[in-house]
TIRO-2110 file (N, C-alpha, C; in Angstrom, 1 decimal):
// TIRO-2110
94.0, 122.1, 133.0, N, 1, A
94.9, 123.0, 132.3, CA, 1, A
95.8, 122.3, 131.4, C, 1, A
96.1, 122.9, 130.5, N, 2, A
96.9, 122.5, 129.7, CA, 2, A
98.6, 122.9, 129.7, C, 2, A
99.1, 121.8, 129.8, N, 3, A
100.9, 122.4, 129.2, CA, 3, A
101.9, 122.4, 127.9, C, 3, A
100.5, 122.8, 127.1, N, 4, A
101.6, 122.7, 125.4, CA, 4, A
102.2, 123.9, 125.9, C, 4, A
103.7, 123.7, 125.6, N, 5, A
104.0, 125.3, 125.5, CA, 5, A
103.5, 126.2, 124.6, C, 5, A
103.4, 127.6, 124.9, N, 6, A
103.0, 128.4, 124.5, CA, 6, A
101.9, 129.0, 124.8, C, 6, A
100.8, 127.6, 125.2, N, 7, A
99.5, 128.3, 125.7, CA, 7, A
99.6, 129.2, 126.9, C, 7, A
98.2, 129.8, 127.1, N, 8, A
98.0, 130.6, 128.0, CA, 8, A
98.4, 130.4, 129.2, C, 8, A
98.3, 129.2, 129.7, N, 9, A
98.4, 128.7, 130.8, CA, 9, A
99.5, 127.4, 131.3, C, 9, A
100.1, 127.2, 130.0, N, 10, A
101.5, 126.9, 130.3, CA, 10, A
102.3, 127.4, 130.8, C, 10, A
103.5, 126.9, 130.5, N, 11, A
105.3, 127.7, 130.7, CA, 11, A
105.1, 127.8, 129.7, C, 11, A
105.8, 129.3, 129.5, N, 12, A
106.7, 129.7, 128.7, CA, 12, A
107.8, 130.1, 129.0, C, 12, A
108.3, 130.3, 128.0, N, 13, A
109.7, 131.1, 128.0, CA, 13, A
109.9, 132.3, 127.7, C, 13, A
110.5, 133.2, 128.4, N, 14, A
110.7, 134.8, 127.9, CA, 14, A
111.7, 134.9, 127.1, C, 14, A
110.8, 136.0, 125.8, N, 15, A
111.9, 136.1, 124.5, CA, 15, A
112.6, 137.2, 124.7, C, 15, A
112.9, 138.2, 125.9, N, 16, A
113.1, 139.0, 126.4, CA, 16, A
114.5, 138.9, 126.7, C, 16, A
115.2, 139.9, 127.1, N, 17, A
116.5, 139.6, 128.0, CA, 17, A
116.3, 139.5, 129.5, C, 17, A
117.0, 138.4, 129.7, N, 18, A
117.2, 138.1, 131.1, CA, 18, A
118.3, 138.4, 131.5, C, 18, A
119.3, 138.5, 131.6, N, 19, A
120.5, 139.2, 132.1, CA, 19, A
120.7, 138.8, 133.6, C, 19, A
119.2, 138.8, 134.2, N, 20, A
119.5, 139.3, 135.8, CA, 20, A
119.2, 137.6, 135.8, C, 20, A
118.8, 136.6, 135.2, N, 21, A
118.9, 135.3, 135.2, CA, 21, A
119.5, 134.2, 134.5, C, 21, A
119.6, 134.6, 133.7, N, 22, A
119.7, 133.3, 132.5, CA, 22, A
121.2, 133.9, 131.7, C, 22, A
122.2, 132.9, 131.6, N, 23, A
123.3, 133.4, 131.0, CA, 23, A
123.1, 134.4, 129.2, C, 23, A
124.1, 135.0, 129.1, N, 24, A
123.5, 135.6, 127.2, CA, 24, A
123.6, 134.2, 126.7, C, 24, A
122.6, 134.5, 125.8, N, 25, A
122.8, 133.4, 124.3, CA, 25, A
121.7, 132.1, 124.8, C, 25, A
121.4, 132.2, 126.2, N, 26, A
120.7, 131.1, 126.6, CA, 26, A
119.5, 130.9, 126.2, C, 26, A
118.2, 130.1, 126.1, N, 27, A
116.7, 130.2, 126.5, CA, 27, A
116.7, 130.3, 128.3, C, 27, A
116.0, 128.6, 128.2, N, 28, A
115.4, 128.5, 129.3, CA, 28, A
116.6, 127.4, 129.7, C, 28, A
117.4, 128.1, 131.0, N, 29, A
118.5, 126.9, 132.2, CA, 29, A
117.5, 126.1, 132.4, C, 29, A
118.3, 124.9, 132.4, N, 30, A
117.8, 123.5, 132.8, CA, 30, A
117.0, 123.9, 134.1, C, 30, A
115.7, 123.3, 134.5, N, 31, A
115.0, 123.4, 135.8, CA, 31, A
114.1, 124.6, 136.2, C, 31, A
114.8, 125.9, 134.9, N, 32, A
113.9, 127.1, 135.3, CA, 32, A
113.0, 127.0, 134.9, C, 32, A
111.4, 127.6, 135.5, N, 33, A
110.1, 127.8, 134.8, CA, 33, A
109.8, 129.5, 134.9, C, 33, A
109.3, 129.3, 133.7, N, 34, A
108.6, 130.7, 133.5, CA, 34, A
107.1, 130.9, 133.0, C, 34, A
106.5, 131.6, 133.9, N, 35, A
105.1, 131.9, 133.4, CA, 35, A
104.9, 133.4, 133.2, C, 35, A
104.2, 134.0, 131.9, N, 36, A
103.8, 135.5, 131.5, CA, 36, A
102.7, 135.4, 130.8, C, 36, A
102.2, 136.5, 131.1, N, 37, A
100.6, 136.4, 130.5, CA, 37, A
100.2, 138.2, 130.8, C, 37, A
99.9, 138.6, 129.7, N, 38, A
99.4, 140.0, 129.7, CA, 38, A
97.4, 139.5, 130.4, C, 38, A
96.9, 140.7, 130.8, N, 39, A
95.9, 140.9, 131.8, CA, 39, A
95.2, 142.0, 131.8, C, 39, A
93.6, 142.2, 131.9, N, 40, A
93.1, 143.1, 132.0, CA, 40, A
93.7, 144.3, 132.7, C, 40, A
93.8, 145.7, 132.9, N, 41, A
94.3, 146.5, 133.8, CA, 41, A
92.7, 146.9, 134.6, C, 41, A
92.2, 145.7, 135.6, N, 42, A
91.6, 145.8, 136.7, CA, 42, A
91.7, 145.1, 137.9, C, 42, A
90.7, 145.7, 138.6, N, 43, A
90.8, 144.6, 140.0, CA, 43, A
90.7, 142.6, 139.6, C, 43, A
89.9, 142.9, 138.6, N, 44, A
90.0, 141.5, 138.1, CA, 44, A
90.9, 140.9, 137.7, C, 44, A
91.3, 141.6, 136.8, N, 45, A
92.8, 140.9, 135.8, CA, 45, A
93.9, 140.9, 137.4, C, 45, A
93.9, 141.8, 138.0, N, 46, A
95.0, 141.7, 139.1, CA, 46, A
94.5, 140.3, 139.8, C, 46, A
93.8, 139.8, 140.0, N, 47, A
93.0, 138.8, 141.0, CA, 47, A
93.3, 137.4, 140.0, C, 47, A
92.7, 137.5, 139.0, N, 48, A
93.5, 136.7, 138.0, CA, 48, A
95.0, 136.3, 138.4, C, 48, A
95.9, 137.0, 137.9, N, 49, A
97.0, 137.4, 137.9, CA, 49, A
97.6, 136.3, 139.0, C, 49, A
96.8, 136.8, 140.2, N, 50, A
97.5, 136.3, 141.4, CA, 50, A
97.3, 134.9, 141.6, C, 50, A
95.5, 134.7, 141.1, N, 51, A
95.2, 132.7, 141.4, CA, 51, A
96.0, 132.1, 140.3, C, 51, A
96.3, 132.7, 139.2, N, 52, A
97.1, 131.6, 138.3, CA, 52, A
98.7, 131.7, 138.5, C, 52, A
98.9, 132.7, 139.0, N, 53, A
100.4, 132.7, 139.4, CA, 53, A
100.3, 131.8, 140.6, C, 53, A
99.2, 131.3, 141.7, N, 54, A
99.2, 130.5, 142.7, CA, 54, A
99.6, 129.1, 142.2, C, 54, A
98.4, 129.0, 141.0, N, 55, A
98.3, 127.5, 140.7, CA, 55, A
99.4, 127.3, 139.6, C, 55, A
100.6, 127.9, 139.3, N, 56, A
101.9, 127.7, 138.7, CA, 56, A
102.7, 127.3, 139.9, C, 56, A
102.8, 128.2, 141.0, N, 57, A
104.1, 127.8, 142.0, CA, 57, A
103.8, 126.5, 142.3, C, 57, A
102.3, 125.9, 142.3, N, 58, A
102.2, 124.6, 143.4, CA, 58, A
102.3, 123.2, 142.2, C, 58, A
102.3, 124.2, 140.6, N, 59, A
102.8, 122.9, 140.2, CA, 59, A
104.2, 122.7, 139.9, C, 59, A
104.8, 123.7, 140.5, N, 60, A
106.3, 123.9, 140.1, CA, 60, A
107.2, 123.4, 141.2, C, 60, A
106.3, 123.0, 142.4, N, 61, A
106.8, 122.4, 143.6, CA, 61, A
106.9, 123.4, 144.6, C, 61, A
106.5, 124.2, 144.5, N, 62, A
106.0, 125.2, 145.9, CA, 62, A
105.0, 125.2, 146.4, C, 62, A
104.5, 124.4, 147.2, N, 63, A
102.9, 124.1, 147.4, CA, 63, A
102.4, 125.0, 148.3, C, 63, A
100.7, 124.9, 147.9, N, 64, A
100.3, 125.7, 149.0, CA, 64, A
100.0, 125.3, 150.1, C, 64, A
100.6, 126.9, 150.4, N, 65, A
100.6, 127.1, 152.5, CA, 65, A
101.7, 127.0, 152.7, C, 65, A
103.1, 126.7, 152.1, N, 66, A
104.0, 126.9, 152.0, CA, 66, A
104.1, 128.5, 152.2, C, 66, A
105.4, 128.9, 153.2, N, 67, A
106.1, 130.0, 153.4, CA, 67, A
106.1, 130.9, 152.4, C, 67, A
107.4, 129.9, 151.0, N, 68, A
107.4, 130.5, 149.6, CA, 68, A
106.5, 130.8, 149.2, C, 68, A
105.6, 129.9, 148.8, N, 69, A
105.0, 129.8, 148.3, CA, 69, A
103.7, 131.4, 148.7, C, 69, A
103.1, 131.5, 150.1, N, 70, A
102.1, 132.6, 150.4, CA, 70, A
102.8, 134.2, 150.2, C, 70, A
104.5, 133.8, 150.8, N, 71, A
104.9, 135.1, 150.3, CA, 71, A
105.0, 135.3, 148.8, C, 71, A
105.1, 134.7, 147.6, N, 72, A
105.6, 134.8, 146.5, CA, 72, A
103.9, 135.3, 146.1, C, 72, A
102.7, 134.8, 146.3, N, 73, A
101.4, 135.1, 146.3, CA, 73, A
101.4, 136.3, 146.6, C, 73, A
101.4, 136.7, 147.9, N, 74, A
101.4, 138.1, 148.5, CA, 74, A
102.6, 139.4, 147.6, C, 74, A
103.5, 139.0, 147.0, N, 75, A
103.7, 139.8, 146.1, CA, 75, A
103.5, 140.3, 145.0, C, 75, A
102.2, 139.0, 144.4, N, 76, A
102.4, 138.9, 143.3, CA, 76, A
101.2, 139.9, 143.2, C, 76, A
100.2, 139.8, 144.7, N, 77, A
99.1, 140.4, 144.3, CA, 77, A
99.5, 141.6, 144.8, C, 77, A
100.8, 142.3, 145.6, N, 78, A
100.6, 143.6, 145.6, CA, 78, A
101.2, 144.5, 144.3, C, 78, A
102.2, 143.6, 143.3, N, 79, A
102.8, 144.5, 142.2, CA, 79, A
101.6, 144.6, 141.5, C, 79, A
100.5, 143.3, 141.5, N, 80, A
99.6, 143.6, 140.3, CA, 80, A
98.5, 144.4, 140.4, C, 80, A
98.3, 144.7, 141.9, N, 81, A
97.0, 145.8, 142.4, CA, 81, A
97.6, 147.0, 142.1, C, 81, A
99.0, 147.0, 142.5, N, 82, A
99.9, 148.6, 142.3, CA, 82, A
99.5, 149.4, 140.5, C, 82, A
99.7, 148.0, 140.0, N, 83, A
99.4, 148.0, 138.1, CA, 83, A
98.7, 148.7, 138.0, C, 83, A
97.3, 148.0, 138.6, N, 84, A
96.1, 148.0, 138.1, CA, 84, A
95.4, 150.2, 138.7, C, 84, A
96.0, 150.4, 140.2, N, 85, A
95.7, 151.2, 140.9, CA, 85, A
96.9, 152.7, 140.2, C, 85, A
97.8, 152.4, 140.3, N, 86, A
98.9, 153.1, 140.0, CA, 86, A
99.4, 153.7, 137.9, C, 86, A
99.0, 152.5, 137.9, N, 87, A
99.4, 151.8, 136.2, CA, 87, A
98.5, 151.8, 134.9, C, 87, A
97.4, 152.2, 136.1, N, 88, A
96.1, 152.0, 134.8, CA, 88, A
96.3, 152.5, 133.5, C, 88, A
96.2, 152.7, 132.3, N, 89, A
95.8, 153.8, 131.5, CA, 89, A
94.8, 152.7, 130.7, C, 89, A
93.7, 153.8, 130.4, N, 90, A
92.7, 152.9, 129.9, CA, 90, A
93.2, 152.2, 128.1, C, 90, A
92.3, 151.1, 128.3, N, 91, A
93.0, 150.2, 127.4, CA, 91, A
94.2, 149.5, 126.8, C, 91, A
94.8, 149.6, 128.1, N, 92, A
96.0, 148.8, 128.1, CA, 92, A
95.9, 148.0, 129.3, C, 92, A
96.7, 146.8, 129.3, N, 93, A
97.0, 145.5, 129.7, CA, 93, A
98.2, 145.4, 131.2, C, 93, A
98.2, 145.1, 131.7, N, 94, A
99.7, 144.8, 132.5, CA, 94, A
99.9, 143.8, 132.3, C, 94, A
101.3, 143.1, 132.6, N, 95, A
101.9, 141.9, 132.0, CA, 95, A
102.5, 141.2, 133.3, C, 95, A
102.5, 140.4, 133.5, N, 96, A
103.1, 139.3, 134.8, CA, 96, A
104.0, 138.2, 134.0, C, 96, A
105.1, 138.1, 134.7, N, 97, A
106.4, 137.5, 134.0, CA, 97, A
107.0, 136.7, 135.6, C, 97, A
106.3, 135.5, 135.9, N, 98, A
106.9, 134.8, 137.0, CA, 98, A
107.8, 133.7, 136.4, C, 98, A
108.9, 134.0, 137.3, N, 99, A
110.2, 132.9, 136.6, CA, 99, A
110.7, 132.3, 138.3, C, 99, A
111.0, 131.1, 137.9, N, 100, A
111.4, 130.4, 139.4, CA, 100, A
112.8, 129.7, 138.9, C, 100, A
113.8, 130.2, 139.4, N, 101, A
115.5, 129.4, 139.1, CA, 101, A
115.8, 128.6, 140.0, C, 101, A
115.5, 127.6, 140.4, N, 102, A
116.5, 126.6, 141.6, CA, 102, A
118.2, 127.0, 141.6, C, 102, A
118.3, 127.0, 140.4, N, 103, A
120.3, 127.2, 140.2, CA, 103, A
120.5, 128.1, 141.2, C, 103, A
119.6, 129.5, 141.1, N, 104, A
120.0, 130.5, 141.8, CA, 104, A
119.4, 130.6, 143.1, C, 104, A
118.5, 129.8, 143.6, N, 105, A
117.9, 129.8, 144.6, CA, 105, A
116.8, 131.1, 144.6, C, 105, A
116.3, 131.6, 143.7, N, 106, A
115.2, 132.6, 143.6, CA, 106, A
114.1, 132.3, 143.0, C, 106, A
112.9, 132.9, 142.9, N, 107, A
111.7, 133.4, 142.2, CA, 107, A
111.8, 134.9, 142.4, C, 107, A
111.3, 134.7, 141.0, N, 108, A
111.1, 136.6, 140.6, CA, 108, A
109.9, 137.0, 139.9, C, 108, A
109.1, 138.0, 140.1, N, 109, A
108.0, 138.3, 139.7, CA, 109, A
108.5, 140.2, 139.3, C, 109, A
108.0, 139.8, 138.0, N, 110, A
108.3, 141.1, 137.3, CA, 110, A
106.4, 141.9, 136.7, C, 110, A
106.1, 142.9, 137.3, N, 111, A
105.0, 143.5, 136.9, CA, 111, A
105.1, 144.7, 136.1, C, 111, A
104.4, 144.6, 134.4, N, 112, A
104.6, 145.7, 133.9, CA, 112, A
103.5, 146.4, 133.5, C, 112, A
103.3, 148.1, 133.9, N, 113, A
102.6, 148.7, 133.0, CA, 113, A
102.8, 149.9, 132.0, C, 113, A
102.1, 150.8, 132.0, N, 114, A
102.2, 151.6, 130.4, CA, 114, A
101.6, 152.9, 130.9, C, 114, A
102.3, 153.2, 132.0, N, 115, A
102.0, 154.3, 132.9, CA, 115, A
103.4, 154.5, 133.0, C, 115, A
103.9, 155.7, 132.4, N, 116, A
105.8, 155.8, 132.4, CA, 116, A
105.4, 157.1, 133.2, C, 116, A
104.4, 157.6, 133.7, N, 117, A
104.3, 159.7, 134.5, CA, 117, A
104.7, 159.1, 136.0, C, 117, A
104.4, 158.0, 136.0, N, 118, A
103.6, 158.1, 137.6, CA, 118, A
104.2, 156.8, 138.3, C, 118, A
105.5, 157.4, 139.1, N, 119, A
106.9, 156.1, 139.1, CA, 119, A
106.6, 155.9, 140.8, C, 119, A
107.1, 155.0, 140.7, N, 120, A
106.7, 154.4, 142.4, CA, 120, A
108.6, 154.7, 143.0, C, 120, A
108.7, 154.7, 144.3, N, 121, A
109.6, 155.2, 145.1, CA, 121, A
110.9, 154.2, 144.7, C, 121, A
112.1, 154.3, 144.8, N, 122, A
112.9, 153.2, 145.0, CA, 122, A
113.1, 152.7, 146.4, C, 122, A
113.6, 151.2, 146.7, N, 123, A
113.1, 150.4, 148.1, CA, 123, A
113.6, 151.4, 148.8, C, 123, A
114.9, 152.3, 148.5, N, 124, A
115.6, 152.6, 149.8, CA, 124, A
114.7, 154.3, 150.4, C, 124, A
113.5, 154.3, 149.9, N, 125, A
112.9, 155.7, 150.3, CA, 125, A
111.5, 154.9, 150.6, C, 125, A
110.9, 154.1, 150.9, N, 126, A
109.9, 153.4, 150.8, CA, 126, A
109.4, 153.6, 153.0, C, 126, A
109.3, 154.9, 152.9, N, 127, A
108.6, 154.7, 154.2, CA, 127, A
107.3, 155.1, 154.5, C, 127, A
106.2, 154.4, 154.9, N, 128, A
104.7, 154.8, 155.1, CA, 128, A
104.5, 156.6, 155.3, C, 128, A
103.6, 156.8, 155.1, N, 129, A
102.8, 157.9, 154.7, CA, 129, A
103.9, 159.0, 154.2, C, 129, A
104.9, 159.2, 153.5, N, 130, A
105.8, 160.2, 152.9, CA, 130, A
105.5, 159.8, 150.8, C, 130, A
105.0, 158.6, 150.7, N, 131, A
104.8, 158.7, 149.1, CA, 131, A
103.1, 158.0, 148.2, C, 131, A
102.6, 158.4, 147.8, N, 132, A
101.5, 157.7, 147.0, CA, 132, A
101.5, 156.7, 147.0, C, 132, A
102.4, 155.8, 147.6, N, 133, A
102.8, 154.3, 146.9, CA, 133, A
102.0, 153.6, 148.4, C, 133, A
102.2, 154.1, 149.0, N, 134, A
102.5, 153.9, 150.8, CA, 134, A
101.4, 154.9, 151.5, C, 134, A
100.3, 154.5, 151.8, N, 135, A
99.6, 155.1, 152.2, CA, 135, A
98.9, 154.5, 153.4, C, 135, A
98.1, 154.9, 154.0, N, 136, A
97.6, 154.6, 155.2, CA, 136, A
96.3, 153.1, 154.8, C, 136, A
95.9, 153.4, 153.8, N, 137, A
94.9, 152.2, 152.9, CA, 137, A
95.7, 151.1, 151.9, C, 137, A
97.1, 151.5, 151.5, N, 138, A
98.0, 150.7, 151.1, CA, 138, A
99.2, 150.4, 151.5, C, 138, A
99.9, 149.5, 151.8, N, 139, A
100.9, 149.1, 152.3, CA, 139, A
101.4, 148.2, 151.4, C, 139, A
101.6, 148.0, 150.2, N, 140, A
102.0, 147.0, 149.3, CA, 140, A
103.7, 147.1, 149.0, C, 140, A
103.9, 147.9, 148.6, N, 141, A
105.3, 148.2, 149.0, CA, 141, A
106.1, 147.9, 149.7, C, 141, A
105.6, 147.7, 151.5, N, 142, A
105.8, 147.8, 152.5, CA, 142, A
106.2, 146.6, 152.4, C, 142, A
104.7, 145.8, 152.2, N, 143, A
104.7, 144.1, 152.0, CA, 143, A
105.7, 143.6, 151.4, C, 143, A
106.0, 144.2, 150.1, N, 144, A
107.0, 143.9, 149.2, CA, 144, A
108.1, 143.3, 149.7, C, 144, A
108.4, 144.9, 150.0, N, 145, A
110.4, 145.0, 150.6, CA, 145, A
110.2, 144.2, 152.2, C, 145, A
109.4, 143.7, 152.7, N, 146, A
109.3, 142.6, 153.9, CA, 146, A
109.3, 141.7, 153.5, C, 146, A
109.1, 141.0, 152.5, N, 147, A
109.0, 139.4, 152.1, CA, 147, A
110.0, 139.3, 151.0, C, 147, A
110.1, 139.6, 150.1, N, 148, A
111.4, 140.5, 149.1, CA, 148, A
112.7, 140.1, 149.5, C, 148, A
113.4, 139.3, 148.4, N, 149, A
115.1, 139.5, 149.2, CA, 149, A
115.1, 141.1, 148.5, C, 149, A
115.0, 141.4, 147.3, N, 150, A
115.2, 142.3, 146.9, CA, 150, A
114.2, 143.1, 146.0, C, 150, A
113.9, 144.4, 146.0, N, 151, A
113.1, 144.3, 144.6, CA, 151, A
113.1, 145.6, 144.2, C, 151, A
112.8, 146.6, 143.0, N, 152, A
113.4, 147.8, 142.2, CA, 152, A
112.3, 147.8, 141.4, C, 152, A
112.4, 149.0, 140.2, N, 153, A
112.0, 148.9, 139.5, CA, 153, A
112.3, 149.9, 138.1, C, 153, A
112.3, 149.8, 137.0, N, 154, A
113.2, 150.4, 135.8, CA, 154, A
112.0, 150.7, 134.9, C, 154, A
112.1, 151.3, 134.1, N, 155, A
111.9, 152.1, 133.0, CA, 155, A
111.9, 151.0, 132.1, C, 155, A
110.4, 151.3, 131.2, N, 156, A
110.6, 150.2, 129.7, CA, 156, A
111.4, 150.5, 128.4, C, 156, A
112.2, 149.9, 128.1, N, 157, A
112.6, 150.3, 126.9, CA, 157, A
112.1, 150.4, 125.2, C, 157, A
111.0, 149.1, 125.6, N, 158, A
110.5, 149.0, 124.5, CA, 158, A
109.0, 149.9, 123.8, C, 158, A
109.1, 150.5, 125.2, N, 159, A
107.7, 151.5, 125.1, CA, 159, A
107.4, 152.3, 126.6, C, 159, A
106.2, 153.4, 126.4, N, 160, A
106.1, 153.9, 127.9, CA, 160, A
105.7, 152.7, 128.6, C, 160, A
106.1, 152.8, 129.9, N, 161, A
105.5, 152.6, 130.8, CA, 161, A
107.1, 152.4, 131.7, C, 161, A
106.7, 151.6, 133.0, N, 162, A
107.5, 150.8, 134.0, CA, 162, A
107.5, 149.4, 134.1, C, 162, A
108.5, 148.2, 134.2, N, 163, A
108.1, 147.1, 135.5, CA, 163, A
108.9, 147.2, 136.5, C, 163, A
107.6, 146.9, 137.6, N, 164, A
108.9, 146.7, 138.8, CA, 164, A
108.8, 145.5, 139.4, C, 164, A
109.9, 145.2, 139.7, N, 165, A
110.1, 143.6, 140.2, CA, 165, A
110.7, 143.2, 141.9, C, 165, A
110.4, 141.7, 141.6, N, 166, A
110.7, 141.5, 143.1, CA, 166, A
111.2, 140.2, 142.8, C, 166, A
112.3, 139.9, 144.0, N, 167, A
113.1, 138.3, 143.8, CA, 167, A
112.8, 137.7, 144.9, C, 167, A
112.5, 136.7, 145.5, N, 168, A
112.3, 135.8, 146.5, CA, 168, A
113.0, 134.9, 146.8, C, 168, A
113.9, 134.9, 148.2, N, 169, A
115.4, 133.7, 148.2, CA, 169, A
114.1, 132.7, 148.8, C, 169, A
114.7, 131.5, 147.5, N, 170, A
113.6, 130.5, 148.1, CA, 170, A
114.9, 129.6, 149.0, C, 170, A
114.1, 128.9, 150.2, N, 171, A
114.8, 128.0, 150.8, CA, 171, A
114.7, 126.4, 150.3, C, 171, A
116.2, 125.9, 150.7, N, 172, A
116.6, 124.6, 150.1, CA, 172, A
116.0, 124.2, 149.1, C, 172, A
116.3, 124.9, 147.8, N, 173, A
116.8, 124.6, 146.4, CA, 173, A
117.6, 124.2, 146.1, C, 173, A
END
């Protein structure tokens, strides 16, 4: 793999607001990594999504079989199945935005699609069989907000759709 920035499969940096990370006016705080990459909206691109978001944490020092490391995995593939299952609309993309802060002691995984009808529950209503999200065949959500220090999800500004995100308190950072 390669790490020029900017490629696919590098770090990058989000030209985005971070607010919920990165001071205003900043890029990228010393030590943080960030990986995003837009993706098929399928079982594939979700599957994707997840092995390369694997092979970023383990080169960012979270290795695998690590705790962080399998839970930050396990999230990463239930926001992006949710995408792909919940999120679809044909011919469009979802986008994965993994950023890892030592300063703050977090990873965050932010999943977006271009489905703005069809909104998933907020954490504090998230109980098995009462919503679409949460079903007897999915439990992703569930997974979420169990491994999750925290996680939500908001409205796009820059177009329809949602992302919803998740933070993970990493230990001794």
């Amino acid at each position: 793999m390669t790490k020029e920035p900017g490629s696919p499969t590098g770090a990058t940096q989000h030209t985005g607001p971070t607010e919920h990370l990165a001071p205003t006016g900043t890029l990228t705080p010393p030590g943080e990594q960030y990986f995003e990459m837009r993706f098929t909206s399928t079982r594939r691109g979700a599957r994707l999504a997840r092995r390369l978001a694997a092979v970023r944490l383990h080169e960012w020092g979270i290795p695998y079989g690590s705790d962080a490391h399998d839970a930050l995995v396990v999230i990463v593939a239930e926001l992006t199945a949710n995408a792909v299952r919940h999120g679809h609309v044909p011919g469009r993309d979802f986008h994965l935005r993994l950023q890892v802060a030592p300063r703050l002691r977090t990873a965050r995984v932010d999943v977006t699609d271009t489905r703005g009808e069809r909104l998933p529950p907020r954490p504090a209503t998230v109980i098995p069989g009462r919503d679409p999200y949460v079903t007897l065949d999915g439990r992703g959500l569930l997974l979420v907000a169990a491994l999750a220090s925290r996680w939500d999800w908001h409205l796009r500004t820059e177009g329809p759709g949602k992302t919803v995100w998740a933070e993970y308190a990493l230990p001794g950072c």
